[in-house]
C-alpha positions in Angstrom: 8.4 5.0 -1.5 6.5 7.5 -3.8 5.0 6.8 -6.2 7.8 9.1 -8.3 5.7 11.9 -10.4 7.4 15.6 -10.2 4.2 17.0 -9.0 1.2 15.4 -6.7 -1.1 13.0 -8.8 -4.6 15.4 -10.0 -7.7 14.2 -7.8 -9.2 11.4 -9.4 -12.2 12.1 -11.6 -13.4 8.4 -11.2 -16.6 6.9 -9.4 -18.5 4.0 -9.3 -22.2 3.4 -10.5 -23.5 1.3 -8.0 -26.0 -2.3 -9.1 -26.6 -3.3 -5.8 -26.7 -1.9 -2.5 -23.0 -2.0 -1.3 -21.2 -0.4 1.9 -18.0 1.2 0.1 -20.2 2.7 -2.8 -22.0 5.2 -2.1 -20.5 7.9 -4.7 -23.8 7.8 -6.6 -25.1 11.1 -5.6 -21.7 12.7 -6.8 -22.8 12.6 -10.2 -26.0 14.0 -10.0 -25.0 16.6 -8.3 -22.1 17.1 -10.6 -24.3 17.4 -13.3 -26.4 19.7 -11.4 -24.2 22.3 -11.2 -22.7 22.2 -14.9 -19.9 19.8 -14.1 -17.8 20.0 -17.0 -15.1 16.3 -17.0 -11.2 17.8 -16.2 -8.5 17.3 -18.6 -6.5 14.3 -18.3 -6.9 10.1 -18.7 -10.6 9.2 -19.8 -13.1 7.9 -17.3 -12.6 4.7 -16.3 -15.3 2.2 -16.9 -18.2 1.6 -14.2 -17.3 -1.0 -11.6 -19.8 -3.1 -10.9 -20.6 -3.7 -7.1 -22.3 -7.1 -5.9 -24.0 -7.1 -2.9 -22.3 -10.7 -1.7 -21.0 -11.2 1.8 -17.4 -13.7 1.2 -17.2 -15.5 4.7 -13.5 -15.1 6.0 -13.6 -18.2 7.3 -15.0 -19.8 4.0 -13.7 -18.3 1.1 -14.4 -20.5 -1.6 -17.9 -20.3 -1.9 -18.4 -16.6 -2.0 -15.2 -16.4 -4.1 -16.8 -19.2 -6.7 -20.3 -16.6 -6.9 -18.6 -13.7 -7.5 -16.4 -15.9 -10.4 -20.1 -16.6 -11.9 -20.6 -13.2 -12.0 -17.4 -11.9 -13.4 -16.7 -15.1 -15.4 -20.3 -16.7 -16.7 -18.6 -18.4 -19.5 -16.4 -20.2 -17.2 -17.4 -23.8 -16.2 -18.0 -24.4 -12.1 -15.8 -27.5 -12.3 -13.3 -26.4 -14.4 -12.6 -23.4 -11.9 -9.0 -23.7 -10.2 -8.4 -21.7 -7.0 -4.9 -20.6 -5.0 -4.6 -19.1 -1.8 -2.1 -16.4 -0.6 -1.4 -16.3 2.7 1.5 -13.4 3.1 -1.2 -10.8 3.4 -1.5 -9.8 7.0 -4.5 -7.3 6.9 -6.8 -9.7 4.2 -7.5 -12.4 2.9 -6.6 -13.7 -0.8 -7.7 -16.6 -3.2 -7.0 -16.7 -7.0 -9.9 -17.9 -9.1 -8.7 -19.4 -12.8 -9.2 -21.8 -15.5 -6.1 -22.0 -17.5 -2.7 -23.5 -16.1 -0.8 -20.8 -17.0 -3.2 -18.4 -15.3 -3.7 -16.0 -18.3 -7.1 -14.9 -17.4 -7.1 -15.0 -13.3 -9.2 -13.8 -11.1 -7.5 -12.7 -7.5 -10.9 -12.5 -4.5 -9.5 -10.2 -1.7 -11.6 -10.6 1.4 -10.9 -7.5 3.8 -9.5 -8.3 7.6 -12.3 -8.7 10.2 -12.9 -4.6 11.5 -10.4 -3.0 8.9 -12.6 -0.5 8.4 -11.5 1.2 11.7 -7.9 1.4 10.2 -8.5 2.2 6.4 -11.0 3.7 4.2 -11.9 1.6 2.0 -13.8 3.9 -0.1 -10.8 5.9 -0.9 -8.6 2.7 -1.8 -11.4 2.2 -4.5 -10.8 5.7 -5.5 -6.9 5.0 -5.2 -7.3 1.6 -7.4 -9.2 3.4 -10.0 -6.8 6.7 -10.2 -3.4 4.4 -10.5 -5.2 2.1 -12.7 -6.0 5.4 -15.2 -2.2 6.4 -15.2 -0.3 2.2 -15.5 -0.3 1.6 -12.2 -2.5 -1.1 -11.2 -4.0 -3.9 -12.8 -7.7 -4.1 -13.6 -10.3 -3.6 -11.4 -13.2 -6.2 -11.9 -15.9 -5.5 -8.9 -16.4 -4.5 -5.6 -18.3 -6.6 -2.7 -19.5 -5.8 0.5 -16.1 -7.0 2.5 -14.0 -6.6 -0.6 -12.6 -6.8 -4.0 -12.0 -8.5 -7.3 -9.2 -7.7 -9.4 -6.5 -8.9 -12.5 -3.6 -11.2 -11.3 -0.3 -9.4 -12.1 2.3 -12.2 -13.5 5.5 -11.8 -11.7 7.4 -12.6 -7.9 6.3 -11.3 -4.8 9.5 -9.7 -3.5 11.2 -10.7 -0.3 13.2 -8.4 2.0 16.8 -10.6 0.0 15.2 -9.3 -3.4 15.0 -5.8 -2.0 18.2 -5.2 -1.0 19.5 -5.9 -4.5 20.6 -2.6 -6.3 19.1 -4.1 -9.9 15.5 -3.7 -8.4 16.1 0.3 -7.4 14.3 0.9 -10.7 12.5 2.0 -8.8 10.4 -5.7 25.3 6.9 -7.3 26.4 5.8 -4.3 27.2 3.9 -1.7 25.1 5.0 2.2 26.0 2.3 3.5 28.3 -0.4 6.1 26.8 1.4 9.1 28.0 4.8 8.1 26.8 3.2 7.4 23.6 1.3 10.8 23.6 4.8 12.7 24.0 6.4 11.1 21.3 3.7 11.5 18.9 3.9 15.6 20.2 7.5 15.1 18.9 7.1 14.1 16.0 4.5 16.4 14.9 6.3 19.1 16.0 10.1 18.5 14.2 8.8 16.2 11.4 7.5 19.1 9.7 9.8 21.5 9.7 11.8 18.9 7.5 10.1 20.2 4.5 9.7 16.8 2.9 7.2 17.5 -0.6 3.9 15.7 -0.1 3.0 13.5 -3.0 0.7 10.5 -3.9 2.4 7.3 -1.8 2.0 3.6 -1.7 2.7 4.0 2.4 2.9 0.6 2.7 5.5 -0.6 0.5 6.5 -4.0 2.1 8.0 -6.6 0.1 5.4 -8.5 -1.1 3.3 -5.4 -2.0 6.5 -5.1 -5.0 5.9 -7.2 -7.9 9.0 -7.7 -10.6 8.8 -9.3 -13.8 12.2 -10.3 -14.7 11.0 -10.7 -18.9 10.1 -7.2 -18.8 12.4 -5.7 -16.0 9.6 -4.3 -14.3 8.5 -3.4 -11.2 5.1 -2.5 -10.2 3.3 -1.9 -6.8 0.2 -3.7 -5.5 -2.5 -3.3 -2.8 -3.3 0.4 -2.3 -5.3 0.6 0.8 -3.2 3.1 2.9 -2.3 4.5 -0.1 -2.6 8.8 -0.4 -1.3 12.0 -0.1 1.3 11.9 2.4 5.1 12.8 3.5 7.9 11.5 0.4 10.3 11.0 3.2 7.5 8.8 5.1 6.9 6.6 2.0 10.9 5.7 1.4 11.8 5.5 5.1 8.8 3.1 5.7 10.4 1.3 2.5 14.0 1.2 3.9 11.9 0.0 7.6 10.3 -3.0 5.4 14.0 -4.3 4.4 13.8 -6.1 7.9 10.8 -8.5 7.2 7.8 -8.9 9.0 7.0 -12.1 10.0 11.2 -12.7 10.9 12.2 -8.8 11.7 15.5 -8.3 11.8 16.7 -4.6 12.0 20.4 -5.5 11.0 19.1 -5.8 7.7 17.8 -1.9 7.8 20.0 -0.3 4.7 23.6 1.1 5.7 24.2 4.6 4.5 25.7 4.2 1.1 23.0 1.7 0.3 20.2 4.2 1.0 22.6 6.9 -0.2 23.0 4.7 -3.8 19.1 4.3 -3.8 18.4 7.8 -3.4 20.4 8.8 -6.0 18.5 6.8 -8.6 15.7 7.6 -7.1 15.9 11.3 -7.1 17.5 11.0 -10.7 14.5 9.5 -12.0 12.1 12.0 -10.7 14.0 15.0 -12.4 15.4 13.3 -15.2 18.8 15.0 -14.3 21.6 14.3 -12.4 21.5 15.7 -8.9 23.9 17.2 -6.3 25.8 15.0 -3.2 24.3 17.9 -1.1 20.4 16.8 -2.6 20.9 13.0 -1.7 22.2 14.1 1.9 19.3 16.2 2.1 17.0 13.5 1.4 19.0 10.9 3.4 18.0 12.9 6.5 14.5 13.3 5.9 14.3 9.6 4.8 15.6 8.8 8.5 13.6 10.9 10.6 10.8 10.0 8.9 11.4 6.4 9.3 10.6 7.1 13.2 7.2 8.0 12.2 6.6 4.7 10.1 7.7 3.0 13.1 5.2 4.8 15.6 2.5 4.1 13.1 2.5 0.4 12.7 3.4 0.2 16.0 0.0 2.1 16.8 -1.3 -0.4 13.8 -0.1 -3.5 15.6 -2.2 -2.6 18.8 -5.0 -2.5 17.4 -5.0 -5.2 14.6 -4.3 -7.6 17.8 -7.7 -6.7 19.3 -9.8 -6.9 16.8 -7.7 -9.2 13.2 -8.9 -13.1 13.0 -5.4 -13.8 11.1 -3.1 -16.0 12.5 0.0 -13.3 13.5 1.4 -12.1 16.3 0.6 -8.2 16.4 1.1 -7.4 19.7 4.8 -9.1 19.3 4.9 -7.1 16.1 4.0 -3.9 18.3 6.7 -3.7 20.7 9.1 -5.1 18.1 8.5 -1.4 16.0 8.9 0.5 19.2 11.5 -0.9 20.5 13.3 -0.3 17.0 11.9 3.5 17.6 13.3 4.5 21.0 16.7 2.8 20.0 17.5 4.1 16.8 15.8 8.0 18.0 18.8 9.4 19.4 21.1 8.7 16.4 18.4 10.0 14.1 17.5 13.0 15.7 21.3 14.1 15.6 21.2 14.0 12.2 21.7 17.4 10.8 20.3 18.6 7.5 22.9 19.9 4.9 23.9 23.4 4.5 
């Protein structure tokens, strides 16, 4: 799902000063040659604060000890045996432990630890960039530091959603075998080629809105959005359709559970209310509808694609390759429905 602004977010004016040597921060030389050339800051949000980068190394199979380090840095005042940690283990890409002192967690610390070789599937860089931009507007919580193979960031209070929460209309606030290369090489030609010509508005998404990436507090009625490493500039059908995809689980997938029509159709309503502030026309929701649904064939084709390759190279204890054929079998089945779907006249 987009994040819902009328109009694409501006580029984000934000950087990092680096204090140590550090793989994802290398945006150093930006600023001098910004200021070479008479760089003048853009309108909008003021810069955000320097991010410090610690050239530490968090073992993935040892978290705690690099986790506690970076604490010292971030939290000097805090007292080594008075430190508290949690770990989360929904995440399927990294890894997560929450540092803290308090029992209520007030003042937390949350240690990510990226997936062993993630760097061949997302740019980490950019979800720096990303983290820093949403951060700017509300969007995120606080970013503390970087590390070489990660990040340190503020604990939002609230539940991570599961796919019974997101089926709720009170929260719309908001085979074996894998397909060979060829096969695969057509259908990506296919969608390339009629995807397109769907005219679906590109705008700043989330692209990876699964359940436990939605965070609701129930004392404020919010909802929020975490983890924004595929996030970017992409497709608004692609961002709800991989949504309405995620209503099926992940570690239990179960495609019955994909939203019937005057679900989504109710959901796209609010959703396309919000973003113009108006009410909107049967024929708009339709519109939207069938975009939403084609595009949902490309979320399906893409963590498919993700699967594969997350089974070669991830250390975390889930079945990708099962994962794999599970989204392309749910691709070839439901593309004959979905590409009779005609757009509204």
């Amino acid at each position: 799902m987009a994040v819902p602004p009328s109009a694409p977010l501006p580029c984000s004016p934000f950087y990092l000063r680096r204090q140590a040597p550090c793989p994802q921060c290398s945006w150093g030389m930006e600023e001098k040659a910004a200021a070479g050339a008479g760089y003048r800051e853009p309108p909008g949000p003021p810069r955000a604060a320097a991010v410090p980068c610690f050239g530490i190394s968090v073992d993935q199979d040892d978290i705690l000890p690099g986790a506690l380090r970076l604490i010292r840095e971030l939290r000097p005042h805090w007292k080594p045996q008075q430190v508290r940690t949690k770990r989360f283990t929904d995440g399927i890409t990294n890894k997560l432990v929450a540092c803290y002192v308090e029992e209520d967690m007030q003042d937390c610390v949350l240690v990510r630890v990226y997936g062993e070789r993630t760097e061949l599937l997302v740019d980490r860089e950019n979800e720096v960039r990303n983290f820093q931009l949403l951060r700017a507007h509300g969007c995120a919580p606080k970013l503390y530091c970087t590390f070489q193979n990660g990040l340190c960031y503020e604990y939002m209070r609230g539940m991570a959603l599961g796919p019974e929460h997101i089926r709720e209309p009170r929260l719309f606030s908001l085979s074996a075998d894998v397909p060979k290369v060829e096969v695969l090489e057509r259908e990506l030609a296919w969608l390339k080629e009629h995807l397109p010509q769907l005219d679906s508005p590109v705008v700043f998404c989330h692209n990876d809105l699964l359940c436990k990436n939605i965070i609701y507090d129930s004392t404020k009625g919010h909802v929020r959005f975490i983890d924004y490493e595929y996030a970017g500039y992409n497709y608004q059908a692609f961002d709800i359709g991989n949504h309405f995809n995620e209503f099926a689980g992940v570690n239990e997938v179960d495609y019955c559970w994909y939203p019937a029509r005057e679900t989504q159709l109710q959901w796209l309503r609010y959703y396309l209310q919000a973003q113009k502030g108006m009410a909107v026309t049967p024929r708009e929701v339709e519109r939207l509808y069938v975009q939403v649904n084609k595009f949902a064939l490309a979320s399906h084709f893409f963590w498919a694609l993700w699967a594969l390759i997350q089974s070669q190279f991830s250390t975390i204890d889930f079945n990708f390759l099962r994962y794999a054929v599970i989204r392309f079998n749910q691709y070839f089945k439901v593309k004959p429905q979905v590409s009779a779907l005609e757009m509204p006249k």
